[in-house]
C-alpha positions as CSV (number, residue, x, y, z in Angstrom):
1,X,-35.1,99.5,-113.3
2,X,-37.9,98.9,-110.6
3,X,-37.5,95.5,-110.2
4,X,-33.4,96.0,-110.4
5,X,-33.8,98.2,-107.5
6,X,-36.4,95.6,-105.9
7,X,-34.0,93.1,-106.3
8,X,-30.9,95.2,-104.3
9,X,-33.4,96.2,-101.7
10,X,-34.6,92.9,-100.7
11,X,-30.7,91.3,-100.9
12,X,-30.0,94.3,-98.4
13,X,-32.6,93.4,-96.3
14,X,-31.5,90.1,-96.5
15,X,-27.9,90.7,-95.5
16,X,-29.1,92.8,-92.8
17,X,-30.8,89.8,-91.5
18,X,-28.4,87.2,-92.1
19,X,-25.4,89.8,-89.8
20,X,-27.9,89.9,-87.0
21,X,-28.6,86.2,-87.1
22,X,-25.2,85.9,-87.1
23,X,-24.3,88.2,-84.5
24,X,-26.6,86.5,-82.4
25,X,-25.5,83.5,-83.2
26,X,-21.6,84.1,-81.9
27,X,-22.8,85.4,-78.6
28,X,-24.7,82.3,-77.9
29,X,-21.7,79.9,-78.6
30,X,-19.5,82.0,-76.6
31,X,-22.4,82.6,-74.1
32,X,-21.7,78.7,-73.8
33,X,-18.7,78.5,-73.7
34,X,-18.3,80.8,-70.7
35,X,-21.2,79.0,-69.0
36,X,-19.0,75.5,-69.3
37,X,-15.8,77.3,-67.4
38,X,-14.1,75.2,-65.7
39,X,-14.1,72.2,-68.6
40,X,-10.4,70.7,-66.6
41,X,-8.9,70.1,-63.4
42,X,-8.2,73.7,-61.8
43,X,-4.3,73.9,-60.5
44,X,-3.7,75.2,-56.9
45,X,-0.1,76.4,-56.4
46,X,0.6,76.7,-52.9
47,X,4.5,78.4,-52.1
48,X,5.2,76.2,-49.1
49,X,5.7,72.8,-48.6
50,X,3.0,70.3,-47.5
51,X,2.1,70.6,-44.3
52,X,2.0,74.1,-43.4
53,X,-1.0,76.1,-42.8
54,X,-1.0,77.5,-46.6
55,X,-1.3,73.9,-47.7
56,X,-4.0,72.4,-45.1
57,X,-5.9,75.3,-46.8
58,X,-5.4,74.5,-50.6
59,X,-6.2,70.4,-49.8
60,X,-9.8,71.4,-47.6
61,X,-10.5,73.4,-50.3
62,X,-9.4,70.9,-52.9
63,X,-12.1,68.1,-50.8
64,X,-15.0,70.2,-52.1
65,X,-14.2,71.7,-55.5
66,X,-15.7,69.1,-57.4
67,X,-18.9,69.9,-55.9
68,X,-19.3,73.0,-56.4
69,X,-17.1,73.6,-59.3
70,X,-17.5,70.8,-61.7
71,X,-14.2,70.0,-61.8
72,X,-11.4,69.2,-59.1
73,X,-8.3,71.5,-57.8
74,X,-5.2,69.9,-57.8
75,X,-2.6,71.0,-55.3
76,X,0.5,72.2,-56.5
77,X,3.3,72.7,-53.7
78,X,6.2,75.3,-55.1
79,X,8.4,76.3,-51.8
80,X,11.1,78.1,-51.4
81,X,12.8,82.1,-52.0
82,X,10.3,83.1,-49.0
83,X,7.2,81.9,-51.0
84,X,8.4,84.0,-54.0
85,X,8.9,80.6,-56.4
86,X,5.8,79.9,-56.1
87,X,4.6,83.1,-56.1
88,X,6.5,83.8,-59.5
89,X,5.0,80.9,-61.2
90,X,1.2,82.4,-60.0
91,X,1.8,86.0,-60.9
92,X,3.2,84.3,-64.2
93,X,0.6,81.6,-65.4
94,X,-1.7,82.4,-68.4
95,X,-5.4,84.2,-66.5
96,X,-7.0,81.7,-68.2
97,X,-8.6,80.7,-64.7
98,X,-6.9,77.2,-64.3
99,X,-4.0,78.5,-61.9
100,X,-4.6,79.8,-59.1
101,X,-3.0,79.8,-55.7
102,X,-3.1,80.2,-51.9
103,X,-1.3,83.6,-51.0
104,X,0.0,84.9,-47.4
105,X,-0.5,88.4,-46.3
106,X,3.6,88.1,-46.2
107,X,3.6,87.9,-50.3
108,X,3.0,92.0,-50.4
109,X,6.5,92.3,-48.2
110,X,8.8,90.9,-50.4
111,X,9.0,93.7,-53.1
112,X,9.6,96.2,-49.9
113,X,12.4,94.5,-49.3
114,X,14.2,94.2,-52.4
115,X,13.5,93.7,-56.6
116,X,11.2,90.6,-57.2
117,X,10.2,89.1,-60.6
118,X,6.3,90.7,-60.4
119,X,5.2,93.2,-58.2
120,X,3.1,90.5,-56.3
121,X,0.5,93.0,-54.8
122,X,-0.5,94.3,-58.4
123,X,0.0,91.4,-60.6
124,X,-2.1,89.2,-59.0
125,X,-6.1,88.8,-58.5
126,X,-7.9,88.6,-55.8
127,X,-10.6,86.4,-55.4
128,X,-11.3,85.5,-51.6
129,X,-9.8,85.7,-48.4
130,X,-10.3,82.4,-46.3
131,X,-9.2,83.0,-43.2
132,X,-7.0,85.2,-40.5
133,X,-4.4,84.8,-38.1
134,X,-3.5,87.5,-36.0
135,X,0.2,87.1,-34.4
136,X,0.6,86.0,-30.6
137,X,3.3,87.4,-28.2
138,X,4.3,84.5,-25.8
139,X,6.7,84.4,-23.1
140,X,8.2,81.4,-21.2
141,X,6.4,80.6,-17.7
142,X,10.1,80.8,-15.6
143,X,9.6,84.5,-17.0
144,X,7.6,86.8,-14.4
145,X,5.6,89.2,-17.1
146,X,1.9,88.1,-16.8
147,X,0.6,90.8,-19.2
148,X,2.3,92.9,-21.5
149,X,2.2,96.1,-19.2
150,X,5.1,94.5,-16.7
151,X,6.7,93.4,-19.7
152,X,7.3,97.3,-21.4
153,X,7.9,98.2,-18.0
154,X,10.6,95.8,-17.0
155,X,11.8,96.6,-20.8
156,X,11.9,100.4,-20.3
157,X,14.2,99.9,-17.1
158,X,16.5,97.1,-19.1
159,X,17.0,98.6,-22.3
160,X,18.2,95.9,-24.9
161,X,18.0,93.3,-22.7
162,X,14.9,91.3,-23.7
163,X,15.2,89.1,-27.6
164,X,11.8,88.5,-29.2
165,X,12.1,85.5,-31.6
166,X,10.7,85.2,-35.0
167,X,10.3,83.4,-37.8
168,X,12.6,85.4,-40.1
169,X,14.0,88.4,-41.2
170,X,10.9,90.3,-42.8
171,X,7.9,87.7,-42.2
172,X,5.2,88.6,-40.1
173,X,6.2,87.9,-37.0
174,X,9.4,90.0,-37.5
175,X,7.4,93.1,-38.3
176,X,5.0,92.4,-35.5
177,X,7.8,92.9,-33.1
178,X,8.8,95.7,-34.9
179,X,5.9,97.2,-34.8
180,X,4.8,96.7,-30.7
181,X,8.4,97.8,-29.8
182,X,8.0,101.3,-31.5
183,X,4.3,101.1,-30.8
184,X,5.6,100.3,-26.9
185,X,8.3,102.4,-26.7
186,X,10.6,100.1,-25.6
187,X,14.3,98.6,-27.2
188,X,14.1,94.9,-27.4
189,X,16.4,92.7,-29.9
190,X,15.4,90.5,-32.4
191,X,16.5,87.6,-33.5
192,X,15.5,85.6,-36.6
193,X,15.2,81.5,-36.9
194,X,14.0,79.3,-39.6
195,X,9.9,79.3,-38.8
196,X,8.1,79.2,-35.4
197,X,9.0,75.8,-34.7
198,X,12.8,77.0,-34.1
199,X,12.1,80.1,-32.1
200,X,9.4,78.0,-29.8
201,X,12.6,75.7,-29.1
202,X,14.9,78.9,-28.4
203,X,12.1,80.2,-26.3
204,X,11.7,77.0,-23.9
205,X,15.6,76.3,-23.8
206,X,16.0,80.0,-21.9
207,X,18.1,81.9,-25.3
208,X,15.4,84.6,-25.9
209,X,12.3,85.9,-23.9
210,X,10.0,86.8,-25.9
211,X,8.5,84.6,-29.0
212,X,5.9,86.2,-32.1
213,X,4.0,82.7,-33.4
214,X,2.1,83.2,-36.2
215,X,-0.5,80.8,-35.5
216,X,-1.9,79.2,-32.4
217,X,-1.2,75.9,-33.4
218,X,2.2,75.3,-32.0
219,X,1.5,76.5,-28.9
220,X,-1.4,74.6,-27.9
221,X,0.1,72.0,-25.9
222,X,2.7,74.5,-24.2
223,X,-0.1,76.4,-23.0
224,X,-1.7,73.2,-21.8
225,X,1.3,71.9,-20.3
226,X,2.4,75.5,-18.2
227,X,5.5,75.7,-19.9
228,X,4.7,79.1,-22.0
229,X,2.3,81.9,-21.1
230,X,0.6,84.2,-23.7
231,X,0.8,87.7,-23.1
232,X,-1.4,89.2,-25.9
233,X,-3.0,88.9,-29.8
234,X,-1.9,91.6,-32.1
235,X,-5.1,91.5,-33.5
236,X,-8.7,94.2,-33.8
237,X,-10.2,91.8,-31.5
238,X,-9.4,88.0,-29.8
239,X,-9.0,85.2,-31.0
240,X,-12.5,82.7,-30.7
241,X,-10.2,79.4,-30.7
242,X,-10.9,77.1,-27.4
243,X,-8.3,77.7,-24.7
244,X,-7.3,81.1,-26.3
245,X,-10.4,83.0,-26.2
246,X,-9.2,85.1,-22.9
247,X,-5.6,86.4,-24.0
248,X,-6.0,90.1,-24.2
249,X,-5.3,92.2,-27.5
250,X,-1.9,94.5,-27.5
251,X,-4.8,97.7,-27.7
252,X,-6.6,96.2,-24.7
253,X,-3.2,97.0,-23.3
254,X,-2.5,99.8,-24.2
255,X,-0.1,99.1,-26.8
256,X,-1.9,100.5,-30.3
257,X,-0.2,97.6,-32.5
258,X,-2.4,95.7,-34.8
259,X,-1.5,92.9,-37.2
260,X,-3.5,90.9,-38.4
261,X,-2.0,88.2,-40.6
262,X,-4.1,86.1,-43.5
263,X,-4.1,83.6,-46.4
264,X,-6.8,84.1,-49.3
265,X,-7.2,82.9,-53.2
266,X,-5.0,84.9,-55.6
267,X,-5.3,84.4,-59.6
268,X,-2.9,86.0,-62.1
269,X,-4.2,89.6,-63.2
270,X,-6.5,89.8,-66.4
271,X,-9.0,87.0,-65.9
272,X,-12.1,87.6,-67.6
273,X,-14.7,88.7,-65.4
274,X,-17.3,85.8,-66.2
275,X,-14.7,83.1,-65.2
276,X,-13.7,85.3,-62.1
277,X,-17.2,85.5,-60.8
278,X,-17.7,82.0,-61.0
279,X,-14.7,80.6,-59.6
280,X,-14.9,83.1,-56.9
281,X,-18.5,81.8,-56.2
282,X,-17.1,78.7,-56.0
283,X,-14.9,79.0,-53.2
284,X,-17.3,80.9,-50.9
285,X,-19.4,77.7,-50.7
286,X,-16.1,75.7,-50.1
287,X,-15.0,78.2,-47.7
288,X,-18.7,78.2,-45.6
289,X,-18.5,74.1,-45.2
290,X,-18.8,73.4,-42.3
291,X,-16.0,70.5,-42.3
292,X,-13.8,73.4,-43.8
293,X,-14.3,75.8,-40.9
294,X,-13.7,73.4,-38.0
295,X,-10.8,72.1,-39.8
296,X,-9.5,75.4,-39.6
297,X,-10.2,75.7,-36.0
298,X,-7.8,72.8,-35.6
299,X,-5.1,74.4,-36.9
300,X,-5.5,77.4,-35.0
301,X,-7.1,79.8,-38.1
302,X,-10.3,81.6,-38.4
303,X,-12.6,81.5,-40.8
304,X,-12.9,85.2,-42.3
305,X,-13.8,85.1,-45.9
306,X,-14.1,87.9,-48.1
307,X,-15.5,88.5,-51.8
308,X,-13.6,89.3,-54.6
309,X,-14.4,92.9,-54.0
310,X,-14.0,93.6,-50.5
311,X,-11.1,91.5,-50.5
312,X,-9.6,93.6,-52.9
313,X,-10.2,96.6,-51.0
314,X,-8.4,95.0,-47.9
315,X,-5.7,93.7,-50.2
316,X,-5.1,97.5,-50.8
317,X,-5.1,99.0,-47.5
318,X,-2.8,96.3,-46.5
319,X,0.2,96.8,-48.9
320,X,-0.1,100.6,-47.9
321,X,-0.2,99.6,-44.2
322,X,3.3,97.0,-44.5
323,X,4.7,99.5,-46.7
324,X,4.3,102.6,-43.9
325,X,5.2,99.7,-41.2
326,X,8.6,98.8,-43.4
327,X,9.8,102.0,-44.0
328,X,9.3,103.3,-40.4
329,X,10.9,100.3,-38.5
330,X,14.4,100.2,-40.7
331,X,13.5,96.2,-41.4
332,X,14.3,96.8,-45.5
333,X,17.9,98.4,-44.8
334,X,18.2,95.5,-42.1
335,X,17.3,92.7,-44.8
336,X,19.6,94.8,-47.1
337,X,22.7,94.7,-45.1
338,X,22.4,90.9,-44.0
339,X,22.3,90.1,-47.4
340,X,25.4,91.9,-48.1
């Protein structure tokens, strides 16, 4: 009977042994396996076509990854709906951290203005914000407004006169106008074209007065040439880019508008934290090369990166600021009845 019970005692002990051995044993292979994320090429889908801002973004970053990922990004261009294809095929992807994408500030619009596949703002990740863009009001130089306080008074005299140009009906640019004419107190009429290059050309042919550009980019040479005149950045502070360091903010003016515009690094909701964390990490060093930074000074961006976390934070206040923004200026019953 004593050794039977010796026996049981020492095979309990034994099993006790061989479960935490075991144990062990599992959390070191998946330990590993964590530690080897990425083991493939990670997929970048960008919803614009090549060329744009969004895109010069995806491909500096995509010069680096290697480095300090292990593996490369590969640039996936998916454009069109408004950037909700692409969008749709981001918020959609397995969070298995090989699809991610480049997503604009303009993403957390679309389901204001109407149903959308996901609900972009909470189906999606963040990981970084890369850089801003705050949207500049521009005028033609045949124009006399040299600041924005002769232009709201000159608009407050000639209701309905002046048309802002934008880039379309519910992108940034539209709601910026929106926002400086309630902001202002003053009636002026937009009118939607198909991207800044369009309403730059309506601009400098004489068919509207006023013009929202989203980045500085296209305007460089205008401004260096004395054809247009920049009235003011709708951003918390100016703009650091050469030649556009002394346009005044619409506050500085006395016009309490503010929108900033951005692009950041988005990943479909539920990636494990491990793979998050490192991926994230990743990007920050990409993000804080120096080749990245002035390239983005080329194309008229700043550099403003953001963590996972404080990113998140911003992504947040954000979609409650555009929502507020929408609802007040009328621009989702406007979308609503052109689409009709």
């Amino acid at each position: 009977m004593g050794s039977r019970r010796v026996f049981f005692t020492s095979l309990g002990i034994f099993l006790c042994i061989a479960i935490v051995l075991g144990g062990c044993g599992t959390g070191i292979k998946e330990s590993a396996a964590t530690e080897k994320y990425p083991v493939k090429p990670i997929n970048v889908i960008v919803p614009y076509a090549a060329g744009g801002s969004a895109d010069v973004v995806a491909r500096m970053l995509e010069r680096t990854a290697k480095q300090h990922l292990g593996q490369p990004f590969v640039v996936v261009n998916k454009p069109g709906g408004a950037a909700t294809i692409g969008m749709n095929e981001l918020a959609g992807a397995t969070p298995d951290g090989y699809t991610i994408g480049i997503v604009p500030m303009s993403v957390m619009l679309q389901p204001l203005f109407g149903t959308t596949r996901y609900h972009y703002p909470t189906a999606l990740e963040p990981l970084a914000k890369v850089v801003s863009a705050p949207m500049i009001m521009n005028t033609s130089t045949e124009l006399p407004w040299k600041n924005l306080n002769e232009l709201v008074k000159y608009a407050k005299k000639h209701p309905g006169e002046i048309k802002f140009g934008h880039a379309g009906l519910g992108t940034a640019t539209h709601l910026t106008g929106e926002l400086f004419a309630r902001e202002a107190g003053i009636d002026i009429v937009q009118v939607p074209f198909k991207g800044d290059s369009e309403a730059l050309a309506a601009l400098l042919g004489g068919h509207i007065q006023l013009m929202i550009a989203a980045t500085p980019s296209p305007l460089k040479e205008h401004v260096k040439n004395g054809t247009i005149r920049l009235l003011g950045v709708a951003g918390e502070k100016r703009l650091t880019i050469p030649g556009f360091e002394t346009v005044p903010t619409f506050k500085e003016q006395g016009v309490n508008a503010v929108f900033d515009s951005w692009l950041g690094v988005a990943a479909p909701k539920g990636l494990a934290k491990n793979d998050k964390n490192k991926i994230a990490a990743g990007i920050k060093e990409m993000v804080n090369n120096p080749e990245f930074k002035k390239s983005m000074e080329d194309i008229g961006m700043a550099v403003e990166y953001l963590g996972p976390d404080e990113f998140s934070d911003q992504w947040i206040a954000d979609n409650a600021k555009l929502t507020k923004i929408v609802k007040e200026t009328g621009i989702a019953e406007l979308i609503a009845a052109q689409k009709k």
